[in-house]
KOLZA-365681 format. One line per field, with one value per residue: residue in one letter; x, y, z of N, C-alpha, C in turn; residue number from 1. Coordinates in steps of 0.1 Angstrom, whole numbers. Example, Ala and Ser with C-alpha at 12.3 -4.5 7.8 and 13.67 -1.06 7.14 Angstrom:
REM KOLZA-365681
rest: a/s
n.u: 132/128
n.v: -57/-22
n.w: 78/71
ca.u: 123/137
ca.v: -45/-11
ca.w: 78/71
c.u: 132/129
c.v: -33/0
c.w: 78/79
nr: 1/2
//
This chain:
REM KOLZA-365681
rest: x/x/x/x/x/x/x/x/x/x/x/x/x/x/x/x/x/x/x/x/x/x/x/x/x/x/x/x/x/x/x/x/x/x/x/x/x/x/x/x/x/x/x/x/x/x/x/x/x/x/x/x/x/x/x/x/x/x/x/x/x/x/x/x/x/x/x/x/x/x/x/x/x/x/x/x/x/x/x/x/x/x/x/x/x/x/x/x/x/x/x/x/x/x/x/x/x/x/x/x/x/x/x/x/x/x/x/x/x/x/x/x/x/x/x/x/x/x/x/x/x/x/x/x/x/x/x/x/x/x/x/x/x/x/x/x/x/x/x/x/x/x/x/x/x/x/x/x/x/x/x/x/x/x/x/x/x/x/x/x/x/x/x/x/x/x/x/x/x/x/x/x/x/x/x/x/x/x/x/x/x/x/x/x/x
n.u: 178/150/114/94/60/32/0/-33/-70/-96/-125/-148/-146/-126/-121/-100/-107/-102/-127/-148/-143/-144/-148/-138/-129/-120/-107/-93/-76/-63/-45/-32/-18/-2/14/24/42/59/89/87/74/62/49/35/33/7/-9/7/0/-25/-29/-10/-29/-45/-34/-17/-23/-47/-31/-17/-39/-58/-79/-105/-109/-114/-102/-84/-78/-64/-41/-34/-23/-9/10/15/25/56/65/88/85/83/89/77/83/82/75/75/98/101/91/74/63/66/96/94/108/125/121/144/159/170/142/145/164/169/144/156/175/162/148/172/182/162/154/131/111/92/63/43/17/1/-18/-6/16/25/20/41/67/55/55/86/95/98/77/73/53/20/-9/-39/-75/-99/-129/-164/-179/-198/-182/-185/-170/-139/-110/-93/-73/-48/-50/-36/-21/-1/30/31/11/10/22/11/12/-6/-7/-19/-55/-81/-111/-129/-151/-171/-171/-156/-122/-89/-61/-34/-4/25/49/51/69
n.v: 15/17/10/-14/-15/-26/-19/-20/-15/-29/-54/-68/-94/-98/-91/-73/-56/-27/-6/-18/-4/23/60/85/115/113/84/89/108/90/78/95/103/81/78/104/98/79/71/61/46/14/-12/-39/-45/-48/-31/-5/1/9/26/50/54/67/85/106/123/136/149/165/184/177/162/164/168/171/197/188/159/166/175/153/136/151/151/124/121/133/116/86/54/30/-6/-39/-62/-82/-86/-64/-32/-8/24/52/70/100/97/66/35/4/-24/-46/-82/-103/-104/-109/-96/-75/-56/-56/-40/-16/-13/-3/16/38/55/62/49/22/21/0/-11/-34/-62/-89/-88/-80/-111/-121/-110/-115/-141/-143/-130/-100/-76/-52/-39/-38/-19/-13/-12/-15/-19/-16/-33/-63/-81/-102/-112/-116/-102/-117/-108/-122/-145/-163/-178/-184/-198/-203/-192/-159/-143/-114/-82/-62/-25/-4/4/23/37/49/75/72/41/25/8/13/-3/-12/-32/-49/-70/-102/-107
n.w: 92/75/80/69/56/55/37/37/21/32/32/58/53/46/17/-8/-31/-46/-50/-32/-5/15/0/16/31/53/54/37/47/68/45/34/54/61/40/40/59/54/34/8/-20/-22/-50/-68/-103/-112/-92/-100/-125/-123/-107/-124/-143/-138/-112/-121/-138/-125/-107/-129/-130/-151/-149/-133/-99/-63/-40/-20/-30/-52/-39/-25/-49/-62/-41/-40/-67/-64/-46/-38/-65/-63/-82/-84/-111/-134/-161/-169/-173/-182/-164/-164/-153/-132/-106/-107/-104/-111/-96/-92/-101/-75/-52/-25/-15/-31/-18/8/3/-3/18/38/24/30/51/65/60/42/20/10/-6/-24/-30/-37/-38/-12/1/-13/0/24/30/27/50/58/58/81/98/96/90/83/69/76/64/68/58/40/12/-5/-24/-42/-54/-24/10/10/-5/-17/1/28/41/70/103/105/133/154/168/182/176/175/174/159/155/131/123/95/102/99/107/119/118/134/134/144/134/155/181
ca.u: 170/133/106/85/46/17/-15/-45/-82/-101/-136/-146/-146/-110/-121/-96/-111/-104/-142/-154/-139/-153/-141/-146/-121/-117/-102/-84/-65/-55/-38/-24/-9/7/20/35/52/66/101/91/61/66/39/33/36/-9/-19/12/-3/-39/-22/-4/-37/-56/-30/-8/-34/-51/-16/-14/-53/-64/-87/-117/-108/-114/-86/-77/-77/-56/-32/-28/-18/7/26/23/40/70/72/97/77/92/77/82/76/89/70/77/109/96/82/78/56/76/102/96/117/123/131/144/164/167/129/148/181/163/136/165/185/154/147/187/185/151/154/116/105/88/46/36/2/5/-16/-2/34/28/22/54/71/56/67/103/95/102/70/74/44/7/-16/-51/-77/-108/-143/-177/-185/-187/-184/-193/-163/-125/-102/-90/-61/-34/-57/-25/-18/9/34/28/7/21/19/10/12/-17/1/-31/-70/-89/-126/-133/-168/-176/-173/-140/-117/-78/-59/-22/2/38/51/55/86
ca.v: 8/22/-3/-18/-12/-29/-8/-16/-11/-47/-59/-81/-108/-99/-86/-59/-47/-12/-1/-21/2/39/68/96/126/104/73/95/117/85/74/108/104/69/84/114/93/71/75/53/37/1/-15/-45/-44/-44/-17/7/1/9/41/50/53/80/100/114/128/144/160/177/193/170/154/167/162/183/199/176/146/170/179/142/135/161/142/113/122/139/103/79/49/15/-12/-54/-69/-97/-85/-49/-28/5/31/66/81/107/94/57/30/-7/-29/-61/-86/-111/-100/-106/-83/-58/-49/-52/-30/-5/-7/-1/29/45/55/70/36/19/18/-14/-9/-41/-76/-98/-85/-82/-122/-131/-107/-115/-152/-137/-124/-90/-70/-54/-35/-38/-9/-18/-2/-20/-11/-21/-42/-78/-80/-117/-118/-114/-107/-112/-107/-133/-153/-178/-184/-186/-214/-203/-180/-149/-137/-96/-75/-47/-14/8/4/33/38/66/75/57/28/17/8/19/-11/-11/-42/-52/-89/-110/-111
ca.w: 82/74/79/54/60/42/41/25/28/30/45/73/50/35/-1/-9/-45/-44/-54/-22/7/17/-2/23/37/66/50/29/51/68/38/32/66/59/25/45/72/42/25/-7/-24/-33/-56/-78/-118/-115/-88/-102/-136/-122/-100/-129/-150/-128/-103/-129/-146/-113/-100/-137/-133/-158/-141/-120/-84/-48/-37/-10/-34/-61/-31/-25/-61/-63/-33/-45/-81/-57/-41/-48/-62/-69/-87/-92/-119/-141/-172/-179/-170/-185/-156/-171/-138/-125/-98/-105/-105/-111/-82/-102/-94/-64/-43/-8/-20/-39/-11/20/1/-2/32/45/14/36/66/67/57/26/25/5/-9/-33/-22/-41/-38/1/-4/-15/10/39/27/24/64/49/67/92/106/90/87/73/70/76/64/77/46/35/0/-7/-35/-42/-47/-5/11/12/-11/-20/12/34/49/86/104/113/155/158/181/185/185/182/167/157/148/122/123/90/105/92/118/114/128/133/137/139/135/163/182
c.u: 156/127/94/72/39/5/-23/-57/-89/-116/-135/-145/-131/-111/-111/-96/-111/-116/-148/-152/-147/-148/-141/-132/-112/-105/-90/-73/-60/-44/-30/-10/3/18/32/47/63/81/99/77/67/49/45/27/13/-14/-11/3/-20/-33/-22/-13/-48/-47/-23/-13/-40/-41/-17/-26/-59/-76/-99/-114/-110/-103/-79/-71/-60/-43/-20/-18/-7/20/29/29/47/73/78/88/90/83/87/78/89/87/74/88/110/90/82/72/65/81/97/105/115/132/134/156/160/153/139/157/177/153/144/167/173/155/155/185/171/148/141/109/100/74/44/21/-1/-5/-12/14/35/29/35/62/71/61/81/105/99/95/73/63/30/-3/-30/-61/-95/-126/-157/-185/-182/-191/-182/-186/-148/-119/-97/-78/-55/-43/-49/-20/-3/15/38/17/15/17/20/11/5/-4/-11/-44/-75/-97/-126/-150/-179/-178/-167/-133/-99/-71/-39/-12/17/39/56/68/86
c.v: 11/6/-6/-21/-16/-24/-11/-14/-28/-46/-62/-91/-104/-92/-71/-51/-37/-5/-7/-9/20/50/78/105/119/95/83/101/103/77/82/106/90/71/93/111/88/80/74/45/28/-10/-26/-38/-39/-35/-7/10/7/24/51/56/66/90/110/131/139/151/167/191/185/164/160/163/174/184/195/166/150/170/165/134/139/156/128/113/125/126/93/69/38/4/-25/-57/-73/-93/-68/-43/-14/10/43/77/84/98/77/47/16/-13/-42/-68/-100/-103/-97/-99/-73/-48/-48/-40/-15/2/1/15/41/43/60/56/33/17/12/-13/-25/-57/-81/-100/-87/-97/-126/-119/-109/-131/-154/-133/-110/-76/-70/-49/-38/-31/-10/-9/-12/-13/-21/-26/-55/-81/-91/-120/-116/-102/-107/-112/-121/-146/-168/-183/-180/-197/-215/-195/-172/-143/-122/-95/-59/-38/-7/1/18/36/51/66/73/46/19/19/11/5/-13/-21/-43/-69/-87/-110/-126
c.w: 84/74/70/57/48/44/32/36/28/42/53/61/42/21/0/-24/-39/-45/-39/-10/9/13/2/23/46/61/38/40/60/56/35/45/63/47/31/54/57/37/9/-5/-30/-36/-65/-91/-114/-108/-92/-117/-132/-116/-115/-143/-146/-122/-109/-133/-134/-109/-114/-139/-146/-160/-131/-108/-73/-47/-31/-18/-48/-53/-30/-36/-62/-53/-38/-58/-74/-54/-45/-49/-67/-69/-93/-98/-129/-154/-177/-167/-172/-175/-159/-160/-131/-112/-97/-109/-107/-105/-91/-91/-83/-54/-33/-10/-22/-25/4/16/0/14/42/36/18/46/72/67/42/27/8/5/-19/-24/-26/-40/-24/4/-2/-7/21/40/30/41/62/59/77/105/91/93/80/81/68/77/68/63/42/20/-10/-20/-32/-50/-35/-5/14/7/-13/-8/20/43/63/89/111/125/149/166/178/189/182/170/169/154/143/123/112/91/104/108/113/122/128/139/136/139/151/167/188
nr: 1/2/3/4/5/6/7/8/9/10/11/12/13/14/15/16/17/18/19/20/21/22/23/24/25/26/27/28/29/30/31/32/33/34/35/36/37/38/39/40/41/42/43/44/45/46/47/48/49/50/51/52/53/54/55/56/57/58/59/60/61/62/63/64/65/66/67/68/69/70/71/72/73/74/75/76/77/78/79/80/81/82/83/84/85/86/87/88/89/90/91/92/93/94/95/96/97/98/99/100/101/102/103/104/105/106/107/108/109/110/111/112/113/114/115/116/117/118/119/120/121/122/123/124/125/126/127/128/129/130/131/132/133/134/135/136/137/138/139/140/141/142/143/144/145/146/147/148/149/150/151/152/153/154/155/156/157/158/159/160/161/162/163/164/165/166/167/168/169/170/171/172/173/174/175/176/177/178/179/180/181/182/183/184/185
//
C-alpha cells in the first residue's frame, strides 16, 4: 500500500495562499521531486479547478513558461490526478479522475491501488483526511514569510492534535525550509 503525502508551501504564520510562498528553481525542483517520487495526484474540487486553469495550457506550449517549468507541466499532464468533490463529476484534464463515494473507502482503496504513493496537495481536503487518520507523512514546504492573512492551514480545525516525528529538515538558500514528517506512532 503507497502512502498518502500532504505537501504544501505555507508561512510561519500558516497562510497557504499560493501567491504568498517563493517561486524560484529551488522550491520548484523540490516539488518536481515530490511529483516524481509520487504514483497519483490527489486534489480537492478548488486547487484542481485552479491547476486545471494554467498547467494544461503550459504542457501544450500555450503558455509562456521556462523550460524547466514547461518540463514540469508535461509530467504533470502524464500523472494520474484524482479529484473530490461533491459538486462536479466532470474532469476532462488528461488522466483525471473522480474519487467519489464514501472519503475513507475511496482514498484506502487509492492508496492499496498505488504502490509509489499518493501526494495530496489540497488544504482543505487534507482537513477532512487527516480527520479520517488517512495521512501519512507531511512534506511542507515552509517560506520565510508572515503573511498577516488566510487562508492557513487546518483553519477548521481538528478534533485532536496530531504527534510527528521529524524525518529530515532542509534549508534551501531562499530561506524556505523543506520540512518532512510522518504521523506519530
Amino acid at each position: 500500500m503507497g502512502l498518502l503525502t500532504f505537501s504544501l508551501n505555507l508561512t510561519l504564520d500558516g497562510c497557504v495562499d499560493h501567491q504568498e510562498g517563493i517561486a524560484d528553481d529551488e522550491t520548484h525542483a523540490f516539488f518536481t521531486r515530490l511529483m516524481d517520487e509520487a504514483g497519483a495526484m490527489l486534489w480537492g474540487r478548488v486547487t484542481y479547478e485552479m491547476m486545471e486553469g494554467y498547467w494544461p495550457a503550459v504542457a501544450r506550449g500555450e503558455r509562456e513558461a521556462p523550460p524547466a517549468i514547461r518540463a514540469w507541466a508535461v509530467k504533470l499532464e502524464a500523472k494520474p490526478k484524482y479529484v473530490v468533490s461533491s459538486t462536479r463529476t466532470d474532469f476532462p484534464w488528461t488522466h483525471s479522475h473522480h474519487l467519489a463515494g464514501d472519503l475513507r473507502t475511496a482514498v484506502q482503496q487509492l492508496k492499496a491501488a498505488t504502490p509509489a504513493g499518493v501526494l495530496l496537495g489540497s488544504g482543505r481536503l487534507a482537513t477532512e483526511l487527516d480527520r479520517l487518520e488517512l495521512i501519512d507523512e507531511y512534506r511542507f514546504l515552509v517560506h520565510p514569510r508572515i503573511a498577516g492573512h488566510g487562508p492557513t492551514l487546518y483553519q477548521r480545525g481538528l478534533p485532536s492534535t496530531r504527534r510527528l516525528e521529524l524525518v529530515s529538515s532542509t534549508p534551501l538558500c531562499n530561506g524556505a525550509v523543506a520540512l518532512h514528517y510522518r504521523r506519530g506512532r
